[in-house]
C-alpha positions in Angstrom: 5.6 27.2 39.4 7.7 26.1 36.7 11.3 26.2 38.3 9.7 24.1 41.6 8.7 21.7 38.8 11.8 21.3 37.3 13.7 21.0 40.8 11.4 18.6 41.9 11.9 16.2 38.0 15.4 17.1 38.4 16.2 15.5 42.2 13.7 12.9 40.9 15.9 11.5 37.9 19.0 12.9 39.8 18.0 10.2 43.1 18.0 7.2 40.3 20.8 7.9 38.3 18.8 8.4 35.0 20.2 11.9 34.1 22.5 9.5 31.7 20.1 8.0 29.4 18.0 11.8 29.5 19.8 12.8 26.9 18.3 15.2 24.6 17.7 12.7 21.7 16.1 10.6 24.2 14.2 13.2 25.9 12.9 14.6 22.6 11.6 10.9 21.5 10.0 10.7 25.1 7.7 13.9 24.1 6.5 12.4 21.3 6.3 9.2 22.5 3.8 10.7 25.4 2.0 12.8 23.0 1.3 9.2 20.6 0.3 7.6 23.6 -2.3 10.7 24.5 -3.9 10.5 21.1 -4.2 6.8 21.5 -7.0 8.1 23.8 -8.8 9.8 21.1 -8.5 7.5 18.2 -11.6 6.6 15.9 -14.5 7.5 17.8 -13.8 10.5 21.2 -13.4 13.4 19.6 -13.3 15.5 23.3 -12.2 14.9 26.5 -15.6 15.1 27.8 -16.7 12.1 25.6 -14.0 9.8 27.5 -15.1 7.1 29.7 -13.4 7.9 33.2 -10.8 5.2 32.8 -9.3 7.4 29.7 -9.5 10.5 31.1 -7.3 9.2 34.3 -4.8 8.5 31.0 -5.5 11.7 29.6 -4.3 13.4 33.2 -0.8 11.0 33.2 0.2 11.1 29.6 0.1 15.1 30.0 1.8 14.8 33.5 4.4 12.6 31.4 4.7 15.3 28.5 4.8 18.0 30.9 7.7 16.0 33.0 9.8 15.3 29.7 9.4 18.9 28.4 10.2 20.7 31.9 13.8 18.5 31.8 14.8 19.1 28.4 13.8 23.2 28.8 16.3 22.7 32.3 18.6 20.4 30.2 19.2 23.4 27.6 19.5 25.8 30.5 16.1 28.0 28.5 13.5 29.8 30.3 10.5 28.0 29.0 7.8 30.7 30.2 10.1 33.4 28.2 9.9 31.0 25.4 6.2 30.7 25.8 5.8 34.1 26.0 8.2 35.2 23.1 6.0 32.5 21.2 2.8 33.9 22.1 4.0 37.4 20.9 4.9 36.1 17.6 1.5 34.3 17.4 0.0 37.4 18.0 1.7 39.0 15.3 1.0 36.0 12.7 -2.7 35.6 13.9 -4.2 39.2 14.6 -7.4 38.8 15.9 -9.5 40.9 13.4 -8.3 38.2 10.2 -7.4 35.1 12.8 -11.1 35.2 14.9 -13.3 32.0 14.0 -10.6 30.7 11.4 -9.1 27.5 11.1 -6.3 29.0 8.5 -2.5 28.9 8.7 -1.6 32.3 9.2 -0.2 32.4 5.4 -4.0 31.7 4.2 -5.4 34.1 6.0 
């Protein structure tokens, strides 16, 4: 599912020319850009998705579509394998948060 994304994102900006302002400066500012503009949806009193009018939640759904679309071209931009990366990460999360001390904690995994 991945790859198809990233073909499709990449004959997307390819069609318009863009791949010249996608640098990887750019691209990095445009994830957290998209991520601001997500929390923007949360600020001061929605605490969870459920508690957003419809309206917001329709903004939830493109600000994460946007995230995703900036993420998936910088992954293809740096030629990585983001679900190896995903996985390697989960293994080392694994590893830093074993269930038996990690379960039901908030902690940072030095804390725990």
């Amino acid at each position: 599912m991945v790859k198809k994304l990233q073909k499709e994102i990449i004959k997307f900006v390819n069609e318009r020319n863009w791949k010249q302002f996608h640098t990887h400066k750019n691209l990095a500012i445009g994830i957290s850009v998209e991520s601001n503009e997500l929390l923007e949806n949360f600020m001061w009193d929605h605490e969870n998705y459920d508690d957003l009018s419809e309206e917001r939640k329709e903004n939830v759904k493109e600000e994460l579509a946007d995230i995703m679309i900036y993420l998936l071209e910088f992954y293809h931009s740096i030629d990585l394998d983001l679900e190896k990366a995903v996985k390697e990460k989960l293994k080392n999360n694994e590893e830093k948060y074993p269930v038996e001390k990690a379960k039901g904690s908030s902690l940072k995994y030095n804390e725990l």
